[in-house]
C-alpha positions in Angstrom: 146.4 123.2 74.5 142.8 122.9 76.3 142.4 119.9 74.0 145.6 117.8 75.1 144.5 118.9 78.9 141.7 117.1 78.4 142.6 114.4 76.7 145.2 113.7 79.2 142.7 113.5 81.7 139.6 111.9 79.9 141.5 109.6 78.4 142.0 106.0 79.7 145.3 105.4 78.1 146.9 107.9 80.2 145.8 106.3 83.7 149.5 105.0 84.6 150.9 108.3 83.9 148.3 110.4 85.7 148.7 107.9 88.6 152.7 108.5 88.5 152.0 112.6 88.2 149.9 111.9 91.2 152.1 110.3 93.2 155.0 112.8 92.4 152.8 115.8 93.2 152.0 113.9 96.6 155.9 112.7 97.4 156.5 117.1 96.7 154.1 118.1 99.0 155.0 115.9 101.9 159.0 116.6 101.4 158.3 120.2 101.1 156.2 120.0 104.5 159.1 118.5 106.2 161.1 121.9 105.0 158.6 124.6 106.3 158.7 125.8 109.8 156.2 125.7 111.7 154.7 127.6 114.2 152.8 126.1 116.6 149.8 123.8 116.3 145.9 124.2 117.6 146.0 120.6 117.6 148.5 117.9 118.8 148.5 116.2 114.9 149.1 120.2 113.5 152.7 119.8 114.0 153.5 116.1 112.4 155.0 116.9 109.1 152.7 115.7 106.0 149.6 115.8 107.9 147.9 118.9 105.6 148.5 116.3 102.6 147.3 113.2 103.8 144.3 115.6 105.6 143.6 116.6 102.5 143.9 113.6 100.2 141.7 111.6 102.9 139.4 114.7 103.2 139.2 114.7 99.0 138.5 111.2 98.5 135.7 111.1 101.5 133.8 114.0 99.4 134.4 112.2 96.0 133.1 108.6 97.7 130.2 110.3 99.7 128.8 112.4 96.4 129.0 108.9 94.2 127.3 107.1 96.7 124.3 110.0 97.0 124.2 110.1 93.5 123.8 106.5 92.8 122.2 105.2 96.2 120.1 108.3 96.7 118.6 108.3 92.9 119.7 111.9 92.2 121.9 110.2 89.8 119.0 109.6 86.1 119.9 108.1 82.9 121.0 110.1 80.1 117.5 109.9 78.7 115.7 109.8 81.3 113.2 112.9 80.4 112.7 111.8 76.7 
């Protein structure tokens, strides 16, 4: 089981699919935001429906993009052999 997860996810052959999961997961999230009720907000944009997804998807991909960037631009990033 741990080895199909895995494969699923390492594996470039199953980019379309992941992408379409993704996508799904995404369309769920925002419909089901549209359902809840809501109290009210802190914050003017609290209270537009699908904000906590795309907050969070924006928010997600910032950390991914700022990390690779550190890693590869800031030289924390060494080869595989680089202490041999």
């Amino acid at each position: 089981m741990i080895a199909r997860i895995v494969q699923f996810f390492g594996d470039g052959s199953h980019a379309r699919l992941r992408w379409r999961v993704f996508i799904a997961v995404l369309f769920v999230i925002v419909v089901a935001d549209f359902l809840v009720k809501r109290g009210h907000g802190a914050f003017f944009f609290d209270d537009f429906p699908g904000w906590g997804a795309a907050f969070g998807f924006l928010a997600c991909t910032a950390i991914i993009f700022v990390s690779k960037f550190i890693g590869h631009q800031g030289g924390i990033m060494r080869d595989e052999d680089y202490y041999d």
